[in-house]
VOPAGU-2260 file (C-alpha; in pm, 1 decimal, decimal comma):
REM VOPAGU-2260
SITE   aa  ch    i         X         Y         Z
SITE  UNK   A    0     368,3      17,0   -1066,6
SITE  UNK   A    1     275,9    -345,0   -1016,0
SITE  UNK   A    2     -65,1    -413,0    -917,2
SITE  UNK   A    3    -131,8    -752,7    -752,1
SITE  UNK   A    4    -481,6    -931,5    -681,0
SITE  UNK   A    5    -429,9   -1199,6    -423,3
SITE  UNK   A    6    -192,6   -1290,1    -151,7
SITE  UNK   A    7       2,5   -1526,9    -382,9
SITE  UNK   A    8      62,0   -1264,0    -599,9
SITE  UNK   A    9     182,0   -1019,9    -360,4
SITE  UNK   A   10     404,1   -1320,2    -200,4
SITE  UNK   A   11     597,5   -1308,9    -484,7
SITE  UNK   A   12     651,8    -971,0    -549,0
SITE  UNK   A   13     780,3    -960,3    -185,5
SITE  UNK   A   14    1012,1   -1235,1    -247,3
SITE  UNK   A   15    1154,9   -1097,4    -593,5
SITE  UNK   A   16    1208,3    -738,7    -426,4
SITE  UNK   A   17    1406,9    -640,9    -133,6
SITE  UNK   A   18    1233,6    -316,9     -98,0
SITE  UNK   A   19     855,9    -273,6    -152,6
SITE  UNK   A   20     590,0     -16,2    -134,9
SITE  UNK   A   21     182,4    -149,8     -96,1
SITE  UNK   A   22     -69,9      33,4    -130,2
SITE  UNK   A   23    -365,3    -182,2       8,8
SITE  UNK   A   24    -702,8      -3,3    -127,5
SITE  UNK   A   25   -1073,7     -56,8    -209,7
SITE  UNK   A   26   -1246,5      47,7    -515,3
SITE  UNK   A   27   -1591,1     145,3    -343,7
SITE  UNK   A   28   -1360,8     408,4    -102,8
SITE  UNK   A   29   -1386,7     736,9    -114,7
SITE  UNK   A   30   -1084,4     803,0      42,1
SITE  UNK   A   31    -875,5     549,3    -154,0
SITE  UNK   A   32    -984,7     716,8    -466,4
SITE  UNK   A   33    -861,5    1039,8    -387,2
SITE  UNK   A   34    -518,2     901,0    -214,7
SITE  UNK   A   35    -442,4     716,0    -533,1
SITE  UNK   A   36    -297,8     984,4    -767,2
SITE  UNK   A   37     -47,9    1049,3    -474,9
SITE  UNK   A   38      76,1     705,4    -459,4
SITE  UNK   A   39      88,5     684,5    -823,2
SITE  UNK   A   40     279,2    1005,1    -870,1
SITE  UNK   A   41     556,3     871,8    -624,5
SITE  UNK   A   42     552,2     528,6    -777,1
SITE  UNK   A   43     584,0     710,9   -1109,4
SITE  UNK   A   44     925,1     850,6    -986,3
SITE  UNK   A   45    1250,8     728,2   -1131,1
SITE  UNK   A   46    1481,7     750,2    -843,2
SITE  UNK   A   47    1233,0     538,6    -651,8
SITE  UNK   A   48    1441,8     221,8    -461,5
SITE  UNK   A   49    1163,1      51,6    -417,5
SITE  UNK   A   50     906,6     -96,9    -622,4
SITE  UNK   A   51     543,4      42,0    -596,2
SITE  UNK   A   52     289,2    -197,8    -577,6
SITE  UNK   A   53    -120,2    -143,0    -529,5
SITE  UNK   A   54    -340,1    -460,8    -372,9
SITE  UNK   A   55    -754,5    -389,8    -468,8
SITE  UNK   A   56    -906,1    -591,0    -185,7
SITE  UNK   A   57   -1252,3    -450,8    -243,9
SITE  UNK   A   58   -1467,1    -796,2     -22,7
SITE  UNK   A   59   -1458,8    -822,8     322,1
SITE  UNK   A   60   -1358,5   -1207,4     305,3
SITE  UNK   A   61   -1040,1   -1092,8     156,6
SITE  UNK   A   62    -787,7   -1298,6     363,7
SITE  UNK   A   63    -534,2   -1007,5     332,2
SITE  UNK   A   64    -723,1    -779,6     565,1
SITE  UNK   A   65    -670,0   -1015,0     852,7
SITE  UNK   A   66    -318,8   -1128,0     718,4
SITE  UNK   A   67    -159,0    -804,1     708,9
SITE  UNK   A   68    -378,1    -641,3    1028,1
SITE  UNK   A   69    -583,3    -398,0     817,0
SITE  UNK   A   70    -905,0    -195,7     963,4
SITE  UNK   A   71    -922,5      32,4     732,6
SITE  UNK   A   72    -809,1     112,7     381,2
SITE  UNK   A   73    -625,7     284,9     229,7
SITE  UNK   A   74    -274,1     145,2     437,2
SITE  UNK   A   75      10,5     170,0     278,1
SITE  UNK   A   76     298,2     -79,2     407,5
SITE  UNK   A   77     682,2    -111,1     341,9
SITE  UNK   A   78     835,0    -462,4     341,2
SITE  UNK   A   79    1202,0    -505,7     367,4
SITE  UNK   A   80    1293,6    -877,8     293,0
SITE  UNK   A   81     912,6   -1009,2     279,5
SITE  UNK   A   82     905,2    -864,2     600,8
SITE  UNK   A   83     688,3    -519,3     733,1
SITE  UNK   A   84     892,5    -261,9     853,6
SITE  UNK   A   85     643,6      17,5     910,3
SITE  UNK   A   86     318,6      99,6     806,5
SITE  UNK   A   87      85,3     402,0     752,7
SITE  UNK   A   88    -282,4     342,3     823,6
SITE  UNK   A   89    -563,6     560,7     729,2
SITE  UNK   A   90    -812,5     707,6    1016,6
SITE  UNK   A   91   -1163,3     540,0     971,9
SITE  UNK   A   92   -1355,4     796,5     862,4
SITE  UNK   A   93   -1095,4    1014,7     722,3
SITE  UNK   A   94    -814,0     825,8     459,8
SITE  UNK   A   95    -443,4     938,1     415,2
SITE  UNK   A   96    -373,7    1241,3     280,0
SITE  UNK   A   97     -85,9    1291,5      20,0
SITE  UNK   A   98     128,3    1518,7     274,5
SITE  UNK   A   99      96,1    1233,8     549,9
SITE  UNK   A  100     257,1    1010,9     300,4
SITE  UNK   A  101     518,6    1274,7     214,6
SITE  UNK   A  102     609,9    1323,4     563,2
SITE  UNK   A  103     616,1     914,6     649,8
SITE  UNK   A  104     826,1     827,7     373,6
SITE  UNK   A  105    1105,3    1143,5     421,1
SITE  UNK   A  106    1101,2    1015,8     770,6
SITE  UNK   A  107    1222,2     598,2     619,6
């Protein structure tokens, strides 16, 4: 598990791997904090392809929300060649649960 703090940072993780995992979160979120042991459990996982990275954007000035589309946290997004190729987004008001991620990624 990799965990990036700014969009450089993440930029370079996306150009060193071809297959990538983010988990973009906020510390002061409920529902981040209890989607996080999920995400940490698959990134955990040695037959994993792709590499597992977490993005703490905790202030609203953050230039990643508007970069990357986020309204709400936590969003998990899959890049293939720096590029997104599908996303998950929380509901505002009620997060991701750990068997909406199971079912998104045995459906990649």
């Amino acid at each position: 598990m990799i965990e990036v703090i700014d969009q450089a940072g993440l930029e370079t993780q996306l150009k060193t791997n071809p297959h990538v995992l983010v988990l973009f979160y906020s510390s002061w979120c409920p529902f981040c904090r209890s989607f996080l042991p999920a995400f940490n459990r698959y990134a955990e996982d040695p037959n994993n392809q792709a590499t597992y990275i977490k993005v703490r954007i905790d202030e609203d000035e953050n230039p990643l929300w508007e970069t990357f589309g986020l309204e709400a946290v936590p969003s998990v997004l899959l890049f293939e060649n720096g590029v997104v190729s599908r996303r998950l987004d929380c509901k505002l008001g009620r997060g991701l649960t750990e068997m909406q991620f199971n079912k998104w990624i045995d459906s990649s």
